[in-house]
PDB file of N, CA, C and O in Angstrom:
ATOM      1  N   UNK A   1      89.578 286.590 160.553  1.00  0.00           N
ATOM      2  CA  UNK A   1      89.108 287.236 159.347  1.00  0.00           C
ATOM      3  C   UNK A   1      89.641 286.483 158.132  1.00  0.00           C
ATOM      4  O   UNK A   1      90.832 286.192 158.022  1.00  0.00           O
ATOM      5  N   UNK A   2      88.607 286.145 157.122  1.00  0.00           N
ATOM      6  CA  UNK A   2      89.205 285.749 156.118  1.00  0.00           C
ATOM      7  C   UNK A   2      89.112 286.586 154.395  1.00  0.00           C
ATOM      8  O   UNK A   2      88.173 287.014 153.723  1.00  0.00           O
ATOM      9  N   UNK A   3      90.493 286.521 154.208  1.00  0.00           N
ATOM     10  CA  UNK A   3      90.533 286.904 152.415  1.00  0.00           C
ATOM     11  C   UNK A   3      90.114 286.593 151.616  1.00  0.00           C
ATOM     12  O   UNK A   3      89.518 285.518 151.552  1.00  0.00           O
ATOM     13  N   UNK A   4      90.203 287.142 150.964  1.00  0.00           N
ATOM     14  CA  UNK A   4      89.497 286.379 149.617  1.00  0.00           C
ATOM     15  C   UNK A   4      89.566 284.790 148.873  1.00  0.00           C
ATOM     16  O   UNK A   4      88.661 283.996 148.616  1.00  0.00           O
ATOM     17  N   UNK A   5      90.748 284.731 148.701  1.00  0.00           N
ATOM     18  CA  UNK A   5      90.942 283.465 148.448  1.00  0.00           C
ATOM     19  C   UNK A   5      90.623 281.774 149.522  1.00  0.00           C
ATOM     20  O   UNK A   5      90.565 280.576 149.246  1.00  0.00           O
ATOM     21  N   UNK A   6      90.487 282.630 150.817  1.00  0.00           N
ATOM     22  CA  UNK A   6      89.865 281.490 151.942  1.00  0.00           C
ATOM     23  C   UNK A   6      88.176 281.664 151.336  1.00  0.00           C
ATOM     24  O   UNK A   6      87.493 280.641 151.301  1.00  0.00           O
ATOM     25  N   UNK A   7      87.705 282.692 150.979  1.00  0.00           N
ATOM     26  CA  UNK A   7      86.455 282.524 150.914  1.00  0.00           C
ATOM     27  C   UNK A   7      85.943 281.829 149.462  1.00  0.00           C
ATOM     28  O   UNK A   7      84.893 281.196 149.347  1.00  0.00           O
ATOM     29  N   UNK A   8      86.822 282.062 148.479  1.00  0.00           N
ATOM     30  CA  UNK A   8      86.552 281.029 147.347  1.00  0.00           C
ATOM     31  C   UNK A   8      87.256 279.827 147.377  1.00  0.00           C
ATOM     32  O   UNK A   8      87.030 279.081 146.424  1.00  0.00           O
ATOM     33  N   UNK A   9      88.031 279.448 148.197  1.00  0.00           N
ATOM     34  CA  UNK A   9      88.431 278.431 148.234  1.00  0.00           C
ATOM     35  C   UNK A   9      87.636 277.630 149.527  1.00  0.00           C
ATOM     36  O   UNK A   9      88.345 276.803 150.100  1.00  0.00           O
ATOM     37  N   UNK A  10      86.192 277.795 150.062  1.00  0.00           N
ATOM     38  CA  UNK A  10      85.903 277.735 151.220  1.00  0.00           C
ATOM     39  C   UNK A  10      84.491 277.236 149.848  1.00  0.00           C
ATOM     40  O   UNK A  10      84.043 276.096 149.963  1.00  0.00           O
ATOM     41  N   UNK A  11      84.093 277.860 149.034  1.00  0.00           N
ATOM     42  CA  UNK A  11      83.240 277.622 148.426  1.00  0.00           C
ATOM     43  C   UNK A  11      83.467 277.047 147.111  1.00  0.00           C
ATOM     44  O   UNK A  11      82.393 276.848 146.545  1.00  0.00           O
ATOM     45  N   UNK A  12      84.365 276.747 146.499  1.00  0.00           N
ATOM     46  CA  UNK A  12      84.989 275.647 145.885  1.00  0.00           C
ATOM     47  C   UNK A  12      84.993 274.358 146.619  1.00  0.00           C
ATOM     48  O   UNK A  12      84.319 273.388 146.270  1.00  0.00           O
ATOM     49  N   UNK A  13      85.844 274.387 147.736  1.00  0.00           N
ATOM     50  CA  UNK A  13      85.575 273.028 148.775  1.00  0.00           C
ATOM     51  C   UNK A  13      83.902 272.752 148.694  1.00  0.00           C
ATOM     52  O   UNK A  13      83.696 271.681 148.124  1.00  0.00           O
ATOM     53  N   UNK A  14      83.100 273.191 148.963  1.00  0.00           N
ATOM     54  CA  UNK A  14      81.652 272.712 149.103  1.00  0.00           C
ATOM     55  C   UNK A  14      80.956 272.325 147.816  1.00  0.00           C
ATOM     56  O   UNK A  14      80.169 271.401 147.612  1.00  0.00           O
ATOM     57  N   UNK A  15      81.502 273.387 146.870  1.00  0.00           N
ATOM     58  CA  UNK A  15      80.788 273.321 145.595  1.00  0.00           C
ATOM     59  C   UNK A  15      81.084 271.630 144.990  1.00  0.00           C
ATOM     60  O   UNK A  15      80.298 270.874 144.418  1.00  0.00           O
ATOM     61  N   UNK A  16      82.483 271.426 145.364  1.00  0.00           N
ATOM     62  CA  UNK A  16      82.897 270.401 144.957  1.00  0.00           C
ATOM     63  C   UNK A  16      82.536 269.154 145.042  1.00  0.00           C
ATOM     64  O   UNK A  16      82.418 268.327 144.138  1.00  0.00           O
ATOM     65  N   UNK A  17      82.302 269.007 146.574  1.00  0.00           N
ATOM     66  CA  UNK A  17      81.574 268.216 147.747  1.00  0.00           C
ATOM     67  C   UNK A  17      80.570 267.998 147.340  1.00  0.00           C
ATOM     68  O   UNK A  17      80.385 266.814 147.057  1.00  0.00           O
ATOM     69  N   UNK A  18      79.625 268.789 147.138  1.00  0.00           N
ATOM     70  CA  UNK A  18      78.018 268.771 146.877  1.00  0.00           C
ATOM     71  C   UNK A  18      77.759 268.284 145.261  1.00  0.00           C
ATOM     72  O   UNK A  18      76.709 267.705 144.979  1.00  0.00           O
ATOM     73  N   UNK A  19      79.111 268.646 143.904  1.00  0.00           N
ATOM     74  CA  UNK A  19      78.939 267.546 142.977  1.00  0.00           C
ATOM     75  C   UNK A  19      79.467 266.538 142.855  1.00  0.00           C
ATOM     76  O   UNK A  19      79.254 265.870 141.844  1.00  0.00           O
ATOM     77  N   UNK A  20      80.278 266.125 143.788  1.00  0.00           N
ATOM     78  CA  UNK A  20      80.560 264.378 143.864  1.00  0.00           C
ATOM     79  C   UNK A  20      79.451 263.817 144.652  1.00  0.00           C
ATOM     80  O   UNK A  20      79.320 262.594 144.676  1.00  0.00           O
ATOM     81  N   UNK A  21      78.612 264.600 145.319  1.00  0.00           N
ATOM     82  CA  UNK A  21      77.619 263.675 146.194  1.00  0.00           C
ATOM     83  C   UNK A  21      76.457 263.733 145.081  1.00  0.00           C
ATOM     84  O   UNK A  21      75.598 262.857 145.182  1.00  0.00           O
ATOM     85  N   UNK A  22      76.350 264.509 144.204  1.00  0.00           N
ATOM     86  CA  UNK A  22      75.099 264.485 143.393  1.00  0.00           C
ATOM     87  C   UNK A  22      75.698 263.521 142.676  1.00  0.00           C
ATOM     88  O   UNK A  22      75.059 262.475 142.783  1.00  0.00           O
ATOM     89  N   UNK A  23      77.054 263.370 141.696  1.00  0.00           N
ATOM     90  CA  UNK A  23      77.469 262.501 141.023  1.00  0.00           C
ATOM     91  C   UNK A  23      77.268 261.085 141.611  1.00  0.00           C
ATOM     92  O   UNK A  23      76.557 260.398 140.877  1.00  0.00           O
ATOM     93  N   UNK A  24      77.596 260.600 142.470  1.00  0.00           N
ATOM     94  CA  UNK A  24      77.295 259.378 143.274  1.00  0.00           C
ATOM     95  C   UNK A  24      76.086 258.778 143.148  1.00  0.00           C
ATOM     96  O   UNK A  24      75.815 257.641 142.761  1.00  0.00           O
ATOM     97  N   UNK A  25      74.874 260.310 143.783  1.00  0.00           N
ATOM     98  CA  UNK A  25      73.377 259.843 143.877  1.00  0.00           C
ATOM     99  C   UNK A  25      73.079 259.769 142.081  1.00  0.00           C
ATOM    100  O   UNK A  25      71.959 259.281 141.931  1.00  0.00           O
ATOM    101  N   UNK A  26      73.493 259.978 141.206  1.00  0.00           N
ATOM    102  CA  UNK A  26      73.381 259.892 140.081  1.00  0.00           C
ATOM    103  C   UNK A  26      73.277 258.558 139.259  1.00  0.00           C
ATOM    104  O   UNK A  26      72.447 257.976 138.561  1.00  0.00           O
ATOM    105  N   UNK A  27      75.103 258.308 139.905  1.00  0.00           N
ATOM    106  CA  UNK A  27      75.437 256.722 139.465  1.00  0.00           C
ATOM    107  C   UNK A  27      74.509 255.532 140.497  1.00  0.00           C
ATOM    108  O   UNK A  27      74.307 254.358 140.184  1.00  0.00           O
ATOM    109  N   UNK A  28      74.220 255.951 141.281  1.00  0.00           N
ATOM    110  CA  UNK A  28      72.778 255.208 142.298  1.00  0.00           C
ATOM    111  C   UNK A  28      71.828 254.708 141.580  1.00  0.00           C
ATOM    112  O   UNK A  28      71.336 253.587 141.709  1.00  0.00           O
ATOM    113  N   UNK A  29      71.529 255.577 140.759  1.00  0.00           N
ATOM    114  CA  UNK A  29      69.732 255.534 140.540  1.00  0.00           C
ATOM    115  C   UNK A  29      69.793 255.809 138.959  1.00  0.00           C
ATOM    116  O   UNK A  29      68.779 256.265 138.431  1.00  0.00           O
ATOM    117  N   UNK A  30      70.725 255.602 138.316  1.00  0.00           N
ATOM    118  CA  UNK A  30      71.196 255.642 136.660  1.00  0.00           C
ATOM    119  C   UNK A  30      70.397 256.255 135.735  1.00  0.00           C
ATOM    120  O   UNK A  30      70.267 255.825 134.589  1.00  0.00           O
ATOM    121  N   UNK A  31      69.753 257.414 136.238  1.00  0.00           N
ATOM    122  CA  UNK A  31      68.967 258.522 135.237  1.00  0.00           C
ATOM    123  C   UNK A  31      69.685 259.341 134.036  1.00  0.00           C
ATOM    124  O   UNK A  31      69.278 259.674 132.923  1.00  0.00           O
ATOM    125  N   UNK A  32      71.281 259.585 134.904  1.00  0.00           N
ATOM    126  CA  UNK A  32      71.862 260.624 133.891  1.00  0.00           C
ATOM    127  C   UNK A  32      73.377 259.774 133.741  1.00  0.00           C
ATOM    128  O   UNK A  32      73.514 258.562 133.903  1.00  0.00           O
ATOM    129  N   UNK A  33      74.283 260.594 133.447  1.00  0.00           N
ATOM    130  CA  UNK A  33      75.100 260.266 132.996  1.00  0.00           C
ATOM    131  C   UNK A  33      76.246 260.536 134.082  1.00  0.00           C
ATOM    132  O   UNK A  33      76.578 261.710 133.919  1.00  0.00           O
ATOM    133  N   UNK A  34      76.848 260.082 134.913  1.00  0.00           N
ATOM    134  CA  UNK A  34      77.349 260.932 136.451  1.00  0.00           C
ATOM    135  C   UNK A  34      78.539 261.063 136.663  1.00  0.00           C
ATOM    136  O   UNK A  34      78.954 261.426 137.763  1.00  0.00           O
ATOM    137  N   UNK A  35      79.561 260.709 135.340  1.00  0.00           N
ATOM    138  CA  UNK A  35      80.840 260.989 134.870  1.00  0.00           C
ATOM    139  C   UNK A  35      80.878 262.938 135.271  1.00  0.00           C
ATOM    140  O   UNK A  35      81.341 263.456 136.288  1.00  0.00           O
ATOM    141  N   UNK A  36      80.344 263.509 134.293  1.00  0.00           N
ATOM    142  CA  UNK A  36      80.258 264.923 133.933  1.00  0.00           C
ATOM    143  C   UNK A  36      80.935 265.700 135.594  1.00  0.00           C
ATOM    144  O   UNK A  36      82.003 266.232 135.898  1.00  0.00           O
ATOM    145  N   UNK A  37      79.101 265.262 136.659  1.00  0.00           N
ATOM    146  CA  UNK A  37      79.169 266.092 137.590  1.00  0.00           C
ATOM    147  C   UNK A  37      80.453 265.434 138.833  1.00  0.00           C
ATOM    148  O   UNK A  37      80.823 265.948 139.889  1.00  0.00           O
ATOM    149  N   UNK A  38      80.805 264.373 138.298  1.00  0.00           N
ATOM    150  CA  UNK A  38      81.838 264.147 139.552  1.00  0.00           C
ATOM    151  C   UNK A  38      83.322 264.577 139.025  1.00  0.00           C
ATOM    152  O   UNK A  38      84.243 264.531 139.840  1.00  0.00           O
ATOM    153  N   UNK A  39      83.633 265.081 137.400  1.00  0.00           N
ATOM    154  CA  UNK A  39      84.640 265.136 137.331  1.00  0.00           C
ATOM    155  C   UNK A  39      84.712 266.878 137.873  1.00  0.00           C
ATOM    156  O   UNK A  39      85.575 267.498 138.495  1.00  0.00           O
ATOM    157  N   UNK A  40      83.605 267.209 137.401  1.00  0.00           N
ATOM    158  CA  UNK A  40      83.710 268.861 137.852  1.00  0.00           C
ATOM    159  C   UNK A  40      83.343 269.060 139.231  1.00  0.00           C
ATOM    160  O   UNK A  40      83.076 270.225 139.524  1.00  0.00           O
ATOM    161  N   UNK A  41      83.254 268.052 140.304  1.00  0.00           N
ATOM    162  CA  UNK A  41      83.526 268.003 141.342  1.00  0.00           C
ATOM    163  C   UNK A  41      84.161 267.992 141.995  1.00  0.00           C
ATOM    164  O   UNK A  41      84.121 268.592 143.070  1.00  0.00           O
ATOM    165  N   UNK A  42      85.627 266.772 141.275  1.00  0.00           N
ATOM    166  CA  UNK A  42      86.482 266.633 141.891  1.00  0.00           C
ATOM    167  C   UNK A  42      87.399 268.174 141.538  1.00  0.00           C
ATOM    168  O   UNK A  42      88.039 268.851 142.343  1.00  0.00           O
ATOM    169  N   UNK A  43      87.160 268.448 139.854  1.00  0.00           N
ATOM    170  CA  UNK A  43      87.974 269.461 140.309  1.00  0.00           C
ATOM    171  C   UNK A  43      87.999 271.057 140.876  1.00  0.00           C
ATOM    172  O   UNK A  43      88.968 271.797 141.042  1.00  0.00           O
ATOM    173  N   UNK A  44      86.512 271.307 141.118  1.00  0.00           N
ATOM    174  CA  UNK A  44      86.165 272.068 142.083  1.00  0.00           C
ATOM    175  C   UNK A  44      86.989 272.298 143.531  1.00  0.00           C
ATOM    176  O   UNK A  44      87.629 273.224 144.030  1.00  0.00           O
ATOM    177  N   UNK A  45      86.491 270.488 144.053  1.00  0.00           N
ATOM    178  CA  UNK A  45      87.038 270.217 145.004  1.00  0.00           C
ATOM    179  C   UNK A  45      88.961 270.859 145.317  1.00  0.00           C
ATOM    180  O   UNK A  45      89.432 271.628 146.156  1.00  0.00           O
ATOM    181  N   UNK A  46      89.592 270.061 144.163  1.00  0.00           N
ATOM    182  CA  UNK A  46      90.894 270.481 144.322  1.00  0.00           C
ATOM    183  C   UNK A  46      91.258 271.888 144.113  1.00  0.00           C
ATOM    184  O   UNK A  46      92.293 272.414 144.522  1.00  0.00           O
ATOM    185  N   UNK A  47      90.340 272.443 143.455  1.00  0.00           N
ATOM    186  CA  UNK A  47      90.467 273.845 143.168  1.00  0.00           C
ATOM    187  C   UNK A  47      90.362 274.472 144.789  1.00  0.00           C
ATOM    188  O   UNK A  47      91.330 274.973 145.361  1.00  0.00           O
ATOM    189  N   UNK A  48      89.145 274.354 145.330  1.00  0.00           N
ATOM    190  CA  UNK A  48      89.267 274.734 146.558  1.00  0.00           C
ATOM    191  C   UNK A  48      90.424 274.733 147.697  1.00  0.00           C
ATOM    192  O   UNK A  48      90.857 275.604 148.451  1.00  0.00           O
ATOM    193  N   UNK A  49      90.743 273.301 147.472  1.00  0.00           N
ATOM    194  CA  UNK A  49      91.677 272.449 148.462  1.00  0.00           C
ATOM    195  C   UNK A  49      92.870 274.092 148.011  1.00  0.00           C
ATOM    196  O   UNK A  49      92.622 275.177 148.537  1.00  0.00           O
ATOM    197  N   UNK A  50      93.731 273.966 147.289  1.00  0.00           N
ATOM    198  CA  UNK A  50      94.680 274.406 146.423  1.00  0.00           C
ATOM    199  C   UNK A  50      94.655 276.183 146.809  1.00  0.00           C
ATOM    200  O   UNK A  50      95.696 276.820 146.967  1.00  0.00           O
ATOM    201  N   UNK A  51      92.888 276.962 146.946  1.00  0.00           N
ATOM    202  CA  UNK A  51      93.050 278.182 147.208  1.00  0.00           C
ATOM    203  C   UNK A  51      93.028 278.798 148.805  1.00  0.00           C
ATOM    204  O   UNK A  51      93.439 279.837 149.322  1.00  0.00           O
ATOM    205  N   UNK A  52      92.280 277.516 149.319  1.00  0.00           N
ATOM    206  CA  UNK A  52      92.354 277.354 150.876  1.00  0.00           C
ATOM    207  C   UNK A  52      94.354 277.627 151.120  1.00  0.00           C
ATOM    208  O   UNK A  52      94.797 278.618 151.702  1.00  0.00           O
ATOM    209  N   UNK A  53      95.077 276.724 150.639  1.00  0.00           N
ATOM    210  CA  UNK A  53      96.746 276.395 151.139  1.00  0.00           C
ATOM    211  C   UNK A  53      97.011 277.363 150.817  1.00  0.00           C
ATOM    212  O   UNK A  53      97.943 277.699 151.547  1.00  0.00           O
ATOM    213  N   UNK A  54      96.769 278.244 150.040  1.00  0.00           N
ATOM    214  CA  UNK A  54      97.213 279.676 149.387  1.00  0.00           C
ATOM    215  C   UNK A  54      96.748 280.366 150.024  1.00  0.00           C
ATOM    216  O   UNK A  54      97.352 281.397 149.727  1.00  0.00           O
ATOM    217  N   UNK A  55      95.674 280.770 151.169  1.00  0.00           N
ATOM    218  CA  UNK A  55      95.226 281.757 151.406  1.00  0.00           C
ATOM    219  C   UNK A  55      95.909 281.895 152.642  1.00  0.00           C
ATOM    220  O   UNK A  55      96.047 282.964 153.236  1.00  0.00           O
ATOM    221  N   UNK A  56      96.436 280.522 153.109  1.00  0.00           N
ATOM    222  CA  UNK A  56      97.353 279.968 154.963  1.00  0.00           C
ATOM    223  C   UNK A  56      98.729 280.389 154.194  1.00  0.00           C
ATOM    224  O   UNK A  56      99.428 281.240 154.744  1.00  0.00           O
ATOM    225  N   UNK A  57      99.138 279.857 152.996  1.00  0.00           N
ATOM    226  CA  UNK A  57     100.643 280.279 153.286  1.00  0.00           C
ATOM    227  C   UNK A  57     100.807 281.864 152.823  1.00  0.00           C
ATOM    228  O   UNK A  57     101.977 282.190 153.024  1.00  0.00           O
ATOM    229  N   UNK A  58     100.167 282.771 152.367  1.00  0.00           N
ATOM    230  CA  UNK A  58      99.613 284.108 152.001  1.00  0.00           C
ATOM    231  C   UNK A  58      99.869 284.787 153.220  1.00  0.00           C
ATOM    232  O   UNK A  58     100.670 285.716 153.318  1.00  0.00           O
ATOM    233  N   UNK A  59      98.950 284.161 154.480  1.00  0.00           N
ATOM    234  CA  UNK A  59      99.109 284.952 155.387  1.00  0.00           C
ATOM    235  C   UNK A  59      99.880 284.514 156.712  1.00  0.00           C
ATOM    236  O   UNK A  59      99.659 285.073 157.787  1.00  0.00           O
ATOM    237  N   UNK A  60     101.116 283.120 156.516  1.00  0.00           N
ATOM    238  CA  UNK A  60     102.551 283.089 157.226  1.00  0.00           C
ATOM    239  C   UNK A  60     103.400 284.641 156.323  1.00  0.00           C
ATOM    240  O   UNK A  60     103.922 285.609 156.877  1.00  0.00           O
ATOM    241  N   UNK A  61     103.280 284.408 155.027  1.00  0.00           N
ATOM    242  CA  UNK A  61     104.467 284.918 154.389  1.00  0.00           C
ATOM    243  C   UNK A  61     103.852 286.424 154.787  1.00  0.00           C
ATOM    244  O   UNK A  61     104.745 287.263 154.665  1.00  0.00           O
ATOM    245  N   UNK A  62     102.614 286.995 155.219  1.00  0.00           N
ATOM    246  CA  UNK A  62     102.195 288.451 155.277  1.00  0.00           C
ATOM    247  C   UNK A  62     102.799 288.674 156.535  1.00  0.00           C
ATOM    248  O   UNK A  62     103.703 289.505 156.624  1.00  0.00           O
ATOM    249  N   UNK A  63     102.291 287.836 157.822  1.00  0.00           N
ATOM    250  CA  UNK A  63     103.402 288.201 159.128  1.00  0.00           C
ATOM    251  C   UNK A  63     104.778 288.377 159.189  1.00  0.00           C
ATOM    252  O   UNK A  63     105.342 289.417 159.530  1.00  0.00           O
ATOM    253  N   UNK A  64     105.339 287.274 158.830  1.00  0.00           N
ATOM    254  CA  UNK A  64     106.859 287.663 158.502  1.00  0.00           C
ATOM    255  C   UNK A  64     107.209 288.736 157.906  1.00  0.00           C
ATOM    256  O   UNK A  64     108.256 289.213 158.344  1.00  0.00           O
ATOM    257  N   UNK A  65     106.651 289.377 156.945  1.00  0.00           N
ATOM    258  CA  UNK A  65     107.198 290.797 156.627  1.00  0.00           C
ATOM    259  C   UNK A  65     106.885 291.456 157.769  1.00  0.00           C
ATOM    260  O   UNK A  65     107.812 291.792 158.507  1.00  0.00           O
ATOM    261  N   UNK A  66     105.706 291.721 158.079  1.00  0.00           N
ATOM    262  CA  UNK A  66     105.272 292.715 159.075  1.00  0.00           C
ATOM    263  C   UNK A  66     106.336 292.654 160.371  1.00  0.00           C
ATOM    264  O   UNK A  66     106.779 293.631 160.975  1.00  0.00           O
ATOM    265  N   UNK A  67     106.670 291.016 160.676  1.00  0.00           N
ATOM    266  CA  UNK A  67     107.921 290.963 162.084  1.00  0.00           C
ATOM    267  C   UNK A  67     109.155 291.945 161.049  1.00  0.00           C
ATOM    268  O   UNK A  67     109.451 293.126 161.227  1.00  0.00           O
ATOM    269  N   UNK A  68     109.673 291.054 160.029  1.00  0.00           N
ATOM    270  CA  UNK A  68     110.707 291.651 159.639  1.00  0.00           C
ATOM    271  C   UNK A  68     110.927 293.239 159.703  1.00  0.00           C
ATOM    272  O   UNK A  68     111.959 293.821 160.037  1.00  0.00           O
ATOM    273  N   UNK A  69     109.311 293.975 159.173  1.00  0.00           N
ATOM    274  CA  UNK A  69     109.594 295.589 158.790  1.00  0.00           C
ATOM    275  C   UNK A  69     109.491 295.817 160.287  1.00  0.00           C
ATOM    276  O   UNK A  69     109.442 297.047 160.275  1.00  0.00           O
ATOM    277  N   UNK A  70     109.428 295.498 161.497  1.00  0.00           N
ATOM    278  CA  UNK A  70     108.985 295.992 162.975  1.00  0.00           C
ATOM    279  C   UNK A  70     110.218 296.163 163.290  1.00  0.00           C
ATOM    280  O   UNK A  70     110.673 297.222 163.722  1.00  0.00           O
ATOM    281  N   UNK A  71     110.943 294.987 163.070  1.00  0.00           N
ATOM    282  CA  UNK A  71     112.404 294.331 163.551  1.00  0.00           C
ATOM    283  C   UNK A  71     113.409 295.895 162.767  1.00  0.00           C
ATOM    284  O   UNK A  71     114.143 296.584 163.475  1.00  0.00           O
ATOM    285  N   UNK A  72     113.215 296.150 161.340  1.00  0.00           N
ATOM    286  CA  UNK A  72     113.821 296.867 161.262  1.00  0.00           C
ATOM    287  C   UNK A  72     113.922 299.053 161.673  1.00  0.00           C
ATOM    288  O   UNK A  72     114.590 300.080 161.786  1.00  0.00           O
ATOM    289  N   UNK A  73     112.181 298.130 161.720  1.00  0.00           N
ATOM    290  CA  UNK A  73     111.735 299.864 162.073  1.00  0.00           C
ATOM    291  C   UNK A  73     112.580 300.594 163.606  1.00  0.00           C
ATOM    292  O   UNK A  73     113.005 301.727 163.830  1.00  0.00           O
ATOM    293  N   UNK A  74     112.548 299.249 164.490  1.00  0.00           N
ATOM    294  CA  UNK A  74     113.056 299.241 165.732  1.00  0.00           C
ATOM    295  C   UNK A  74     114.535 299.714 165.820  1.00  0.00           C
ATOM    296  O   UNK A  74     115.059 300.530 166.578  1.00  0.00           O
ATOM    297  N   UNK A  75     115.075 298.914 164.760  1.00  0.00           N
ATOM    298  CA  UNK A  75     116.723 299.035 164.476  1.00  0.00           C
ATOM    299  C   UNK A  75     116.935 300.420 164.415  1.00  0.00           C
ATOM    300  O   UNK A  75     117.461 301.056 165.329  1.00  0.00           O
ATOM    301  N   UNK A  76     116.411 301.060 163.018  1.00  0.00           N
ATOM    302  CA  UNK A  76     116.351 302.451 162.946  1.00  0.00           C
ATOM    303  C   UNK A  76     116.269 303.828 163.906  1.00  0.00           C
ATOM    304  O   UNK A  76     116.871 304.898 163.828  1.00  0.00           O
ATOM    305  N   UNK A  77     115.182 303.289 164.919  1.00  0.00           N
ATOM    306  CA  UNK A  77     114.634 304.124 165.747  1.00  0.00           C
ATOM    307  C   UNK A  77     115.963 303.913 167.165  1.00  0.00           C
ATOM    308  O   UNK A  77     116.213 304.850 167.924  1.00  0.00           O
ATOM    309  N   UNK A  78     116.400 303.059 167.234  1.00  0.00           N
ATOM    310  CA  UNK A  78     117.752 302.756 168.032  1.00  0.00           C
ATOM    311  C   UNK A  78     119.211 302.763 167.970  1.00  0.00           C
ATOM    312  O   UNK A  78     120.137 302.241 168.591  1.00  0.00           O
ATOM    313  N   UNK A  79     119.022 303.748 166.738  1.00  0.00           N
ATOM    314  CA  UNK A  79     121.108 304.188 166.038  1.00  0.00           C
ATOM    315  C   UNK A  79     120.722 305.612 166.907  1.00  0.00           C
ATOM    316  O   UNK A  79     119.703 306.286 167.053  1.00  0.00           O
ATOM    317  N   UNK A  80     121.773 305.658 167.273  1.00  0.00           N
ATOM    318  CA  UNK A  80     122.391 306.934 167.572  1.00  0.00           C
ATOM    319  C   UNK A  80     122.398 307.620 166.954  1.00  0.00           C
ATOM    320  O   UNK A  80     122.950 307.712 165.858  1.00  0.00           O
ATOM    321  N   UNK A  81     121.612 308.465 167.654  1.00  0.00           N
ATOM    322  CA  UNK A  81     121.434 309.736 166.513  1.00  0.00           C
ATOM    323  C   UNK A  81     122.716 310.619 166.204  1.00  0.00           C
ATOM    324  O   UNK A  81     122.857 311.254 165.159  1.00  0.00           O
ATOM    325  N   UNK A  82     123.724 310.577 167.346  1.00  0.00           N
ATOM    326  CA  UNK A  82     124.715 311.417 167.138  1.00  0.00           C
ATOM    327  C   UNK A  82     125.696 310.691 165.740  1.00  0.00           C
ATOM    328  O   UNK A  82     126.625 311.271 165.177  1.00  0.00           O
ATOM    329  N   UNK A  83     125.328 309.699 165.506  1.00  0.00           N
ATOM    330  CA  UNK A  83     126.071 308.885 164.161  1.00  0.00           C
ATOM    331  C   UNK A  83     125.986 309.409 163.134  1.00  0.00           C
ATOM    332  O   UNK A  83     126.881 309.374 162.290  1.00  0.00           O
ATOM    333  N   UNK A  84     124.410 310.260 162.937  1.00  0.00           N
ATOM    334  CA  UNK A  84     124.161 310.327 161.857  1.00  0.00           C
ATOM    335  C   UNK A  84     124.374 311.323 161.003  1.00  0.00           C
ATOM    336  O   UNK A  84     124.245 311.320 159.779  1.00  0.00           O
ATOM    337  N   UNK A  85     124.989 312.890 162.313  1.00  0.00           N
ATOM    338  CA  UNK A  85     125.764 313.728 161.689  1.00  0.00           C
ATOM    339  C   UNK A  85     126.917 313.839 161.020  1.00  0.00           C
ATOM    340  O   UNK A  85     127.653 312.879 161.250  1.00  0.00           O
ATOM    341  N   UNK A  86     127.377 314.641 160.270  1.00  0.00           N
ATOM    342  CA  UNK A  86     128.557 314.144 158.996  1.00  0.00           C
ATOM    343  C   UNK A  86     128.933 315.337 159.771  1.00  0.00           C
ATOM    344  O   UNK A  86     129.990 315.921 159.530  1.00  0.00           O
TER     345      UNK A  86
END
């Protein structure tokens, strides 16, 4: 399953892709001007790249809590209960 940020960063990656390849076919065939669409390509591109790594280290750092709160839920549920009277 993916979050949000895999899914705009999934379509940033392409968006990006698809204006450096128009930029290219641009500078090919010298109709327009093909600076414009490859710079907002590339940074599409990195934009993507950038929300993709965020959306992977998002969801290491989401498991580790979830081990951590298990780890402690466990702890809890395993004190002696007779401890806990005063």
């Amino acid at each position: 399953m993916t979050n949000k940020y895999m899914k705009r960063g999934i379509w940033f990656f392409l968006a990006g892709i698809g204006l450096i390849i128009f930029g290219y076919y641009l500078k090919g065939t010298e109709l327009m001007k093909y600076g414009w669409a490859m710079i907002i390509g590339y940074l599409a591109f990195g934009a993507g790249f950038l929300y993709i790594l965020y959306s992977l280290i998002r969801k290491i750092e989401r498991r580790s809590l979830l081990e951590e709160r298990a780890e402690e839920a466990e702890k809890l549920e395993n004190e002696d209960p007779a401890s806990k009277t005063e």
